[in-house]
SERO-4910 file (N, C-alpha, C, O; in steps of 0.05 Angstrom, whole numbers):
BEGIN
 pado doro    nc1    nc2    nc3   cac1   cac2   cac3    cc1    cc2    cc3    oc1    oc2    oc3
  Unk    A     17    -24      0      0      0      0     18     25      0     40     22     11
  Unk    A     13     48    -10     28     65    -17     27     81     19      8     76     34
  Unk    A     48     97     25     58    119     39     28    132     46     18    127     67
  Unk    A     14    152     24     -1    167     26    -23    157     41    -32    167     62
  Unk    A    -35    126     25    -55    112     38    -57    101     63    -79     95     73
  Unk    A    -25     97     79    -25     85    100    -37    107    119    -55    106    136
  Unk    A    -20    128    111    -25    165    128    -55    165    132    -66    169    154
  Unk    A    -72    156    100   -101    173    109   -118    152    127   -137    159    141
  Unk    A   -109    132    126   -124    103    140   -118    108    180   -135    104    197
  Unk    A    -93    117    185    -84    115    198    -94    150    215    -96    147    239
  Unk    A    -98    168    208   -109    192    209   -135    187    217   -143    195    239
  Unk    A   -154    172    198   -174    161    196   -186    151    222   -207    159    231
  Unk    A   -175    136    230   -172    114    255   -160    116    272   -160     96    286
  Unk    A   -144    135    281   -138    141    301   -151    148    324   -161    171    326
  Unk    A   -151    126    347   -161    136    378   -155    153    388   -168    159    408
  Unk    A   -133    171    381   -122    189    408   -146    215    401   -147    230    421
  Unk    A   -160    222    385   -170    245    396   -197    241    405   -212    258    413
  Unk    A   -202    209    402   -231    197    412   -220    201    451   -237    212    465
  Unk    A   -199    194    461   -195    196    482   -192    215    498   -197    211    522
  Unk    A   -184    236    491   -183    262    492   -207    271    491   -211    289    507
  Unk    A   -228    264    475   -257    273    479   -268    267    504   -276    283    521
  Unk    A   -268    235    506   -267    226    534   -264    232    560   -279    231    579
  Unk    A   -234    239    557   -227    257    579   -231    284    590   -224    292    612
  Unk    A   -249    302    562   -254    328    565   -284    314    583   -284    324    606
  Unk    A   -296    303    581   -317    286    588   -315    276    618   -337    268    626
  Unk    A   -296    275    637   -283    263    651   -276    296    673   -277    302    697
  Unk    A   -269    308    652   -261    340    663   -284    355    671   -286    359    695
  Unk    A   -301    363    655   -324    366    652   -347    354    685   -357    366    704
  Unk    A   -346    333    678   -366    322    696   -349    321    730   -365    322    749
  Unk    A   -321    320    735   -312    327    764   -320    349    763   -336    352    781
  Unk    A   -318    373    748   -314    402    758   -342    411    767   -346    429    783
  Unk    A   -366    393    753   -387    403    765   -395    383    792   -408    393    810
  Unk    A   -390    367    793   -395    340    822   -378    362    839   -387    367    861
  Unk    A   -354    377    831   -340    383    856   -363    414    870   -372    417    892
  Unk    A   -364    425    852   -376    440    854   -405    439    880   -411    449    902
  Unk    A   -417    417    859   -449    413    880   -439    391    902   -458    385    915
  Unk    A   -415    377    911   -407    362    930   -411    389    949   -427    392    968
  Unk    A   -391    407    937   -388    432    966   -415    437    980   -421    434   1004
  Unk    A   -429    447    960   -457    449    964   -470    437    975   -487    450    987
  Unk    A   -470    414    980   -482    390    996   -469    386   1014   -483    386   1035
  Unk    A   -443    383   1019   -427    389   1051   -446    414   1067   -451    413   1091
  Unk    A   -453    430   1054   -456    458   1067   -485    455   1080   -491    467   1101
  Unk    A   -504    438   1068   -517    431   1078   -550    441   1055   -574    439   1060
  Unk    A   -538    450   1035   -552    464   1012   -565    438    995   -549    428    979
  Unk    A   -593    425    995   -588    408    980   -608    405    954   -612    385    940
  Unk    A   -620    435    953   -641    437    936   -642    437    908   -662    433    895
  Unk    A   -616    442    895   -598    440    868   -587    416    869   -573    414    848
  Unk    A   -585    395    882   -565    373    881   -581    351    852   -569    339    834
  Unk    A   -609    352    854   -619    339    836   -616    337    803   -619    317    789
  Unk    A   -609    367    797   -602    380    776   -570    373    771   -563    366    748
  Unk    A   -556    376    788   -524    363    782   -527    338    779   -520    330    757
  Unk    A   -536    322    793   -536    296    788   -548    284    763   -543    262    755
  Unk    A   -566    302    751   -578    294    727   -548    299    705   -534    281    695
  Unk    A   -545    324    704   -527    332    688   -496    315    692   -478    319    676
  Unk    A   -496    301    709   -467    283    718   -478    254    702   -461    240    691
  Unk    A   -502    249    701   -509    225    689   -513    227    650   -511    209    633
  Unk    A   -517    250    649   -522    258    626   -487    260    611   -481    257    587
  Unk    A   -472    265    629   -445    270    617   -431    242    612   -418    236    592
  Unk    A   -436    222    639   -427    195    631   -439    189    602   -424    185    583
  Unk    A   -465    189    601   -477    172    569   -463    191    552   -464    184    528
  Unk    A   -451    209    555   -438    227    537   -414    211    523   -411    202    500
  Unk    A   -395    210    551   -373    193    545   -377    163    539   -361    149    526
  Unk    A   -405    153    554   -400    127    531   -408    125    506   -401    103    496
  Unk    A   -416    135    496   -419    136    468   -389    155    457   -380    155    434
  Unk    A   -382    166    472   -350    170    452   -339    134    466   -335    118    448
  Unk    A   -337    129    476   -317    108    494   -335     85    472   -319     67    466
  Unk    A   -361     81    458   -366     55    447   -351     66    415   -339     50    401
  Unk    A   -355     90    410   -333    100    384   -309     91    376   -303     82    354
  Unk    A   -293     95    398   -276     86    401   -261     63    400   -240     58    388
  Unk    A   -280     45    417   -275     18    407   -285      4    380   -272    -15    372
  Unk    A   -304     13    368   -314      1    343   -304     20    323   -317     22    302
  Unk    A   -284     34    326   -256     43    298   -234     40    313   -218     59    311
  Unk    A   -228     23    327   -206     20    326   -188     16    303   -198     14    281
  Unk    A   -158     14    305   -142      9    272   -133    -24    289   -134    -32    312
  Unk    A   -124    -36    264   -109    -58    270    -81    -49    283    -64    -31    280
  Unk    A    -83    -74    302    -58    -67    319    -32    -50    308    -18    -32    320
  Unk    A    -29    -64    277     -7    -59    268      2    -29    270     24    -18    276
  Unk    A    -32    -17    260    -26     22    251    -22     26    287     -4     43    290
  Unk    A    -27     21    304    -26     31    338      4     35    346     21     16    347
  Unk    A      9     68    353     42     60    362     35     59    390     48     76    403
  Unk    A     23     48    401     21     43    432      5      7    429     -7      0    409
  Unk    A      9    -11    452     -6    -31    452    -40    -25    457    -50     -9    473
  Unk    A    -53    -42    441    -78    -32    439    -83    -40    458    -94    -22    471
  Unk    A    -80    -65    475    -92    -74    500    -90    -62    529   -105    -65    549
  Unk    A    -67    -48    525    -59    -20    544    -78      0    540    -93      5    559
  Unk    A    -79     12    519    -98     30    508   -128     32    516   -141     52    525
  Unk    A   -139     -1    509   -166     -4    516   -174      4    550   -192     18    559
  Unk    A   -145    -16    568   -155     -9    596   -151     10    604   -168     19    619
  Unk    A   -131     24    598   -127     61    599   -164     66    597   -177     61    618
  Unk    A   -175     72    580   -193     79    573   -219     71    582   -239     84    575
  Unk    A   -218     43    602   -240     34    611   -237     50    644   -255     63    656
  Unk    A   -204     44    654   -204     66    675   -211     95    678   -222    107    697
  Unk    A   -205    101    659   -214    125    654   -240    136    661   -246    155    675
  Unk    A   -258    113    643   -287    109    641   -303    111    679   -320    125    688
  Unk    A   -288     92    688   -294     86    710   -298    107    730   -315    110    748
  Unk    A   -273    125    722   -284    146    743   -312    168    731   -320    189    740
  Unk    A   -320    156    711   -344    171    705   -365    156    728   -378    166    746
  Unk    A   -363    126    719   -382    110    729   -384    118    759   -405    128    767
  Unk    A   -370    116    770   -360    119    802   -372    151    808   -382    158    830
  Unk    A   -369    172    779   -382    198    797   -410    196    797   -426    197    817
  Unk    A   -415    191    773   -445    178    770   -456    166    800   -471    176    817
  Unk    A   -446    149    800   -456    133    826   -447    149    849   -458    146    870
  Unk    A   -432    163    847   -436    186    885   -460    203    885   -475    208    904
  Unk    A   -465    215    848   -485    228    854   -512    215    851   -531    230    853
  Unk    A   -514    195    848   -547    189    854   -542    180    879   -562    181    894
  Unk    A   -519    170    890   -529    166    929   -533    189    934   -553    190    948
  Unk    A   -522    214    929   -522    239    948   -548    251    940   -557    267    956
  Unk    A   -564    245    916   -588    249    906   -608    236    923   -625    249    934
  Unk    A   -607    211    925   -623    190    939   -631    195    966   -654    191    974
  Unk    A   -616    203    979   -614    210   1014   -592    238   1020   -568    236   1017
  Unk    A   -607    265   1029   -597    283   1035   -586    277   1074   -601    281   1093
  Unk    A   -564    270   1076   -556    262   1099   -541    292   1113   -525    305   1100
  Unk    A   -548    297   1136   -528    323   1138   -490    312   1146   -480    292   1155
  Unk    A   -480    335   1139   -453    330   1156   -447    348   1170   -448    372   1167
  Unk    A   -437    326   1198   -426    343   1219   -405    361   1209   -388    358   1192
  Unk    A   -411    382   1226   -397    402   1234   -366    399   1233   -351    414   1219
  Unk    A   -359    383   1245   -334    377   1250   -321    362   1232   -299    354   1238
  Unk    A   -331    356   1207   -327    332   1185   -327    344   1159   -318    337   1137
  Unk    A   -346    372   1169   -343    392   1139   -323    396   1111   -327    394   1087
  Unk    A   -297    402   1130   -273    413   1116   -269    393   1111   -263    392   1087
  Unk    A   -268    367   1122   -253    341   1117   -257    336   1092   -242    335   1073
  Unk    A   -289    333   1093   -309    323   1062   -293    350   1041   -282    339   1022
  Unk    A   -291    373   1039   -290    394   1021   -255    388   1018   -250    391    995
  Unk    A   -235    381   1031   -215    378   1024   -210    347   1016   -186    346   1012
  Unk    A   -219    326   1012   -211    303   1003   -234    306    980   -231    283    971
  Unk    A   -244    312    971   -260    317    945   -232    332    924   -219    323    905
  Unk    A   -231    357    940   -215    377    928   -187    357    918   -175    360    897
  Unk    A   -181    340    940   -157    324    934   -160    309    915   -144    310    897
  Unk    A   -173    297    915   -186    274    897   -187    282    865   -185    265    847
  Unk    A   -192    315    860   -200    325    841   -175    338    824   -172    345    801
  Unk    A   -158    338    850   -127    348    842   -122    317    834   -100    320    824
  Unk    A   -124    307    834   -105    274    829   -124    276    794   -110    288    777
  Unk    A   -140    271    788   -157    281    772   -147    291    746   -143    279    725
  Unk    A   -143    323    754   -128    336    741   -103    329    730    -98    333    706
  Unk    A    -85    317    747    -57    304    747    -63    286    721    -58    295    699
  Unk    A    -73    264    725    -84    243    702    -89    257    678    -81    251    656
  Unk    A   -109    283    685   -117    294    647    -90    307    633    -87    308    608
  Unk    A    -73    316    651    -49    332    640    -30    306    636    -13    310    618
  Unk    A    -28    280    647     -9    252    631    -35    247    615    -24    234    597
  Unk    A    -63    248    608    -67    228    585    -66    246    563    -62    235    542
  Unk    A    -70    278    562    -67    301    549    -34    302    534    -30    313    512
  Unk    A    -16    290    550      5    287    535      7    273    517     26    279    502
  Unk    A     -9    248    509      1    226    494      5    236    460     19    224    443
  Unk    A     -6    250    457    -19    270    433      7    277    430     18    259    418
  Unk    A     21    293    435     52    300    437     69    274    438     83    270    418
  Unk    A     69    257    456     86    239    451     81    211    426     98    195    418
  Unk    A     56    214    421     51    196    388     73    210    370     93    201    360
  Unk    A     59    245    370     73    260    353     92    262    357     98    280    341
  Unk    A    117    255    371    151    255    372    157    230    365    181    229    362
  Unk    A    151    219    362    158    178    367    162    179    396    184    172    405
  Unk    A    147    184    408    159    180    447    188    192    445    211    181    445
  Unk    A    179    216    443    209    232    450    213    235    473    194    234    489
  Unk    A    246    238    483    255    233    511    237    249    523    218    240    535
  Unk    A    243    278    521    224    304    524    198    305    545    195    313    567
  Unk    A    181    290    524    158    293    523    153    264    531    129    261    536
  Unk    A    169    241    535    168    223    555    164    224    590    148    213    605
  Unk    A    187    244    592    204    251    617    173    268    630    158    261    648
  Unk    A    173    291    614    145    306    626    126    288    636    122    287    660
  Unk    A    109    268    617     92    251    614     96    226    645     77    215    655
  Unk    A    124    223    653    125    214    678    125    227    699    118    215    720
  Unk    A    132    253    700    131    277    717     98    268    721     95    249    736
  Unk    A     79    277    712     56    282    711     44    259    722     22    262    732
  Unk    A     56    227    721     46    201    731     50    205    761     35    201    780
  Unk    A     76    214    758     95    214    790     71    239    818     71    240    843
  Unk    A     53    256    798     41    281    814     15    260    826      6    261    849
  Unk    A      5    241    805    -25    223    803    -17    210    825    -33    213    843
  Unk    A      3    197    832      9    175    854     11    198    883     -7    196    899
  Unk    A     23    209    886     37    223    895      5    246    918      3    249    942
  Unk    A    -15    257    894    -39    270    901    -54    240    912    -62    239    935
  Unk    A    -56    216    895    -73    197    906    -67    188    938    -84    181    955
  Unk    A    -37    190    940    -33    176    965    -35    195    983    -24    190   1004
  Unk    A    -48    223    982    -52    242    994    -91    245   1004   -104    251   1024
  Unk    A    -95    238    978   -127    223    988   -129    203   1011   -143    206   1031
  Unk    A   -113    183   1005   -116    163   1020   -113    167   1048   -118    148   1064
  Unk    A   -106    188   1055    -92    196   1078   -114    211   1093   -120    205   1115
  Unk    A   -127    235   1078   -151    252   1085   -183    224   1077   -206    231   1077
  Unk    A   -177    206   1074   -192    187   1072   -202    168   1101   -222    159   1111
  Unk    A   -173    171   1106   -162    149   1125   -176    161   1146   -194    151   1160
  Unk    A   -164    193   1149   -182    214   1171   -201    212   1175   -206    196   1193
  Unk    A   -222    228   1161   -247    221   1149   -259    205   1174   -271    212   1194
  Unk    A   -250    172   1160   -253    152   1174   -257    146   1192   -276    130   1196
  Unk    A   -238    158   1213   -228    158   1239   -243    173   1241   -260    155   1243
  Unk    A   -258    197   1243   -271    216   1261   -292    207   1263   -301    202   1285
  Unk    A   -311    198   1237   -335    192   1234   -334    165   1259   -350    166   1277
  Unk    A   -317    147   1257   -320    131   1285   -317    130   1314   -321    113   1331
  Unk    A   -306    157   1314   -297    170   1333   -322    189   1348   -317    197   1371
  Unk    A   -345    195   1339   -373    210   1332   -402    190   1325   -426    195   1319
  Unk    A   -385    158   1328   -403    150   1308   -432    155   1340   -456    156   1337
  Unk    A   -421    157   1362   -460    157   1380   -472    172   1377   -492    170   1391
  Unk    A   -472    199   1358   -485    221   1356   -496    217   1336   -516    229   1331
  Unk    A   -485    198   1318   -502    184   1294   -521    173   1285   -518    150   1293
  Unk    A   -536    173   1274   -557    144   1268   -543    126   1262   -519    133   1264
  Unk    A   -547     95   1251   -531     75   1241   -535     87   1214   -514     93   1203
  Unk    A   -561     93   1198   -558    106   1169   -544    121   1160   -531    117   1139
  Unk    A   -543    144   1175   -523    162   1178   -492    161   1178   -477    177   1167
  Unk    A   -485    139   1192   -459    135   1195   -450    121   1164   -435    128   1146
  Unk    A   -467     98   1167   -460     86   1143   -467     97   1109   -458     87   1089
  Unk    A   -491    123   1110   -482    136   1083   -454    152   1089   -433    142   1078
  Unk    A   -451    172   1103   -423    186   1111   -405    161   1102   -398    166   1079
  Unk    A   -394    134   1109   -371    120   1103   -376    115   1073   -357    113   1057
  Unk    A   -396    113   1066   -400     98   1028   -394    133   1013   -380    134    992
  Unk    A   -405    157   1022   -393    182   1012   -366    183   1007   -356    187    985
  Unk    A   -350    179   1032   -316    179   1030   -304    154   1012   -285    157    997
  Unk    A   -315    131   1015   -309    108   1000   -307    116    974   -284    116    964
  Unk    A   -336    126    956   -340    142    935   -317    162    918   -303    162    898
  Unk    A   -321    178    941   -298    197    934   -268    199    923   -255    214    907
  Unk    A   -263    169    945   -239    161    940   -235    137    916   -214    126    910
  Unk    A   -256    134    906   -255    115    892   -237    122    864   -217    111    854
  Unk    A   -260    156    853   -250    163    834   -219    172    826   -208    178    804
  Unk    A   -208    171    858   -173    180    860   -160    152    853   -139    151    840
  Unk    A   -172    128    860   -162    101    848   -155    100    820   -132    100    811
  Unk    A   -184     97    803   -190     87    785   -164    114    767   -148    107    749
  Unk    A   -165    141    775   -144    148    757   -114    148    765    -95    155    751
  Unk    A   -113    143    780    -83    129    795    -80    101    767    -58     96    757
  Unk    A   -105     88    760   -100     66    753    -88     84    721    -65     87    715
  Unk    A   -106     92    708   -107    110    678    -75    103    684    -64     83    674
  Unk    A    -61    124    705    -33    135    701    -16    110    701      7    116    698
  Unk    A    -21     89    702     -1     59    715    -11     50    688      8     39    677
  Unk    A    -31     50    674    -28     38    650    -13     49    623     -3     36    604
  Unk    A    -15     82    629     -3    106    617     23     95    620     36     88    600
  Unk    A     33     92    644     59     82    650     69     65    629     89     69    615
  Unk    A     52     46    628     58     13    619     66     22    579     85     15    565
  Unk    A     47     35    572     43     53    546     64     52    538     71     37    520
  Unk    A     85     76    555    103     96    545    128     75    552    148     75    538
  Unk    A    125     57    575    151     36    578    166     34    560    154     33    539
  Unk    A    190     32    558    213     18    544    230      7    557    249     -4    546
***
């Protein structure tokens, strides 16, 4: 097959800007969960219905880019990354849609208050969570640059910088997680048992979505390996 034809096939079929759609998708739907989370810490919960619609409306967004994606894929051969890397990159990815999705119909479902003393906790491990987040869109935002170099050192080196911030913010969740944790059982007699136990599945939630892109970045990792 000629030079030209491989270019337009290969242009053609290319995932990286299906993932990048994704991810704007991914961007998109934290910045507004973070938003009406605060809101709902605060104890505001008359708009929460409306975010949560719009957080569910953004997942079906991304899966229909995320089923795109998989049904053009190119044959392995045109992929300068392993496709099977690629795919779970992209299902992680996914996940932290699923996972916001699912905090906001619990927090939809049952308006629980939070203590006083648990406030900042909830508004800073969100906030953390959302920084780890960010970290992940700026390594999967790179790959676009590093297709385009052949994985130049460069734009390698950055691209691990940015893995190194995802681990680094996650294990910082885990920590304001861990907190969290501890107070709520520390408080738990002033609690209902419902109460206590939506409060633990909220933080569980939260932290979930700092996982699943901890994971993006370890497969990112695996990607760019040599």
């Amino acid at each position: 097959m000629p030079r030209v034809a491989v270019g337009k096939v290969y242009r053609k079929k290319s995932p990286f800007e299906g993932l990048l759609q994704h991810m704007n998708k991914v961007k998109e739907c934290i910045e507004l969960l973070k938003e009406g989370f605060f809101r709902y810490v605060e104890g505001d919960f008359k708009e929460f219905h409306e975010v949560a619609r719009k957080v569910s409306d953004l997942e079906h967004e991304a899966d229909l880019i995320k089923g795109n994606i998989r049904a053009h894929l190119p044959r392995s051969i045109l992929m300068p990354v392993d496709k099977r890397y690629f795919l779970w990159l992209l299902r992680e990815q996914d996940a932290i849609l699923d996972h916001a999705e699912n905090l906001a119909q619990l927090l939809d479902l049952r308006h629980t208050e939070i203590p006083d003393e648990l406030r900042e906790d909830f508004k800073k491990h969100m906030e953390k969570v959302a920084e780890t987040i960010k970290e992940m869109e700026k390594a999967v935002g790179n790959l676009k640059d590093l297709t385009e170099t052949g994985f130049g050192s460069r734009e390698r080196e950055e691209t691990k910088g940015y893995i190194h911030q995802v681990h680094k913010r996650e294990w910082e969740a885990d920590q304001l997680r861990y907190n969290i944790t501890k107070k709520i059982y520390e408080i738990e007699d002033k609690l209902s048992p419902m109460d206590e136990y939506h409060l633990l599945k909220i933080v569980d939630w939260v932290d979930d979505m700092a996982d699943h892109a901890e994971n993006v970045a370890d497969w990112l990792r695996a990607m760019i390996a040599k």
